[in-house]
N, C-alpha and C positions, 0 to 999 in steps of 0.2 A: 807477713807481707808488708811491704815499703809503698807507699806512695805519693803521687806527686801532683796536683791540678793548679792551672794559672789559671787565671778566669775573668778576662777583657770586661770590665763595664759590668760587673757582677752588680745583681739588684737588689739591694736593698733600701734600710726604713733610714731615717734622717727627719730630726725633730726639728721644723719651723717655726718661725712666729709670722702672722700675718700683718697689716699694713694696723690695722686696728689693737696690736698685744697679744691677740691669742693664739697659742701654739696650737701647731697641730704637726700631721705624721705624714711627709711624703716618702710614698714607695717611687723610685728612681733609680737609675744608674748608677752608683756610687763611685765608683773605680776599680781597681784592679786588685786582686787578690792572689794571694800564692795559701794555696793547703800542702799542707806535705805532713807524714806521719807513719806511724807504725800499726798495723792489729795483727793482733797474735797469740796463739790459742794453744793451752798447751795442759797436757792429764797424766797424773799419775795413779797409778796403780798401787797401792801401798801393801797389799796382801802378796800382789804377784812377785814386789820389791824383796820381801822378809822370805815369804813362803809361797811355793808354788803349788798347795793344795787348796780347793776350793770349799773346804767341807765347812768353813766359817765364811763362806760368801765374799763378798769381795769392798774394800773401800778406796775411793778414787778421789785424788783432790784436786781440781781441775779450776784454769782461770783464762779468761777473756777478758783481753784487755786491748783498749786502744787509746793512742795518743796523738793528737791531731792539732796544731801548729797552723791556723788559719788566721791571715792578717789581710790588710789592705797594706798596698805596698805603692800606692800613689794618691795623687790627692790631695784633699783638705784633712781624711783619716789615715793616711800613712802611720805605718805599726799600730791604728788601732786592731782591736780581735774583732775579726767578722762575727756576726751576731749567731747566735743559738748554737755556738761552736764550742763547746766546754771543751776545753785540754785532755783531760780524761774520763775514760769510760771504761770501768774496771769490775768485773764479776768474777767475783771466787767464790769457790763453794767444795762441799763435800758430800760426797754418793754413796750408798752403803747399798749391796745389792746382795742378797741371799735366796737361790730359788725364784720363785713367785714375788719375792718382796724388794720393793726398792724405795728410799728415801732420800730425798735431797735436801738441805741447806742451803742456803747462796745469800752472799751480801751482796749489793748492786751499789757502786758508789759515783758518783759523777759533779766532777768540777764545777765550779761557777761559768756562767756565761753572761751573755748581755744578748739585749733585743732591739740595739741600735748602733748605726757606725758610728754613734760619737762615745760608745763606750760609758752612755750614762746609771751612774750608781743611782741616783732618786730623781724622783721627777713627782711632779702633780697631775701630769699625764700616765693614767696609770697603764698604758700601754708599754711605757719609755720605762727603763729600770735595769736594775740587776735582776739575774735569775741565780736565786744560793745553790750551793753544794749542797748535796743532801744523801744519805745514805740510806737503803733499803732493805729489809732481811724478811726473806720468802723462804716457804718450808712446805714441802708437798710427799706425798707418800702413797704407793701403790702396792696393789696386793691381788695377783693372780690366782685364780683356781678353775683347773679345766680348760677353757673358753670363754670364762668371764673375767673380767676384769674393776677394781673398786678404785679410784681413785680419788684422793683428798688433798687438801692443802689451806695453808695460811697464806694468804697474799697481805703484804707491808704487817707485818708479825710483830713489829716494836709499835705501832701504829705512828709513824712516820708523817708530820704535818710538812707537806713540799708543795715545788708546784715548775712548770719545766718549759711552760708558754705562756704569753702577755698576748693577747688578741683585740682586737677592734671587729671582732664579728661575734655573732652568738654566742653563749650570755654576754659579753664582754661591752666596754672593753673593761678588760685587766684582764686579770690571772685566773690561767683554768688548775684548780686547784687539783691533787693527789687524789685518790680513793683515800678515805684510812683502812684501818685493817679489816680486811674481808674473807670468809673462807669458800668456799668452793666443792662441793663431792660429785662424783661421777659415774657411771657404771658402762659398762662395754662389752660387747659380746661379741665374739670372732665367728665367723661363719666357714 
């Protein structure tokens, strides 16, 4: 899917300095912004590709991706990137399903962004900054029998140091940091 938003007087953060030297962060009106971009989802079947029997279960390699083209397009930030607006957001992965049992991979990967219209890379306001790229790899795996079901997983599995928001509220301000690597088990029963 395509799409497209203008957005009059879009509000956001803008780094001040006060009458006295000290910066601080007003949320305001900023100006005007155009989004436009693409997300689009698309799976393959790699067994059903080769071979149309099921007796080796099935593997899918499947990605979600979006691309998102948000600027201020008047102003004092004219062409800068509207804040927490990373260009891409891109998840591939692969699904292996046989029976009862399903396993998944996925990388989760997502562009730089910022957390202000001035597009600032460092500041002593740890509010104000870049937010990096960073790349994520998760691994989860199920297993049916009967009416029950077990399920397990790796959450951030390379144990991944990120972080995706800059805040001025609890804990903050700065950055609310990632999980590192965590697992997760499950059990479920269908009635």
């Amino acid at each position: 899917s395509l799409f497209y938003l203008s957005y009059n007087d879009r509000i956001g953060l803008v780094n001040k300095t006060d009458e006295n030297g000290h910066p601080y962060i007003l949320r305001t009106n900023v100006d005007k912004s155009i989004h436009k971009g693409i997300e689009a989802f698309t799976e393959l079947n790699i067994t059903r590709a080769f071979d149309g029997s099921k007796t080796m279960g099935s593997l899918l390699i499947f990605n979600s991706f979006a691309y998102t083209n948000a600027r201020y397009t008047g102003g004092a930030y004219k062409g800068n990137k509207v804040e927490y607006a990373p260009e891409i957001i891109n998840r591939i992965g692969i699904t292996y399903n046989h029976k009862m049992l399903s396993s998944s991979l996925q990388l989760s990967t997502q562009t730089k962004a910022f957390a202000d219209a001035a597009n600032t890379v460092r500041s002593n306001n740890p509010v104000i900054g870049s937010i990096p790229a960073y790349s994520v790899i998760d691994w989860s795996v199920s297993q049916g029998y009967k009416k029950w079901k077990l399920k397990a997983g790796i959450s951030n599995l390379a144990d991944k140091r990120y972080f995706t928001q800059r805040t001025d509220e609890y804990p903050g301000p700065g950055i609310i940091p990632s999980t590192g690597r965590s697992y997760y088990m499950g059990i479920g029963y269908n009635l």
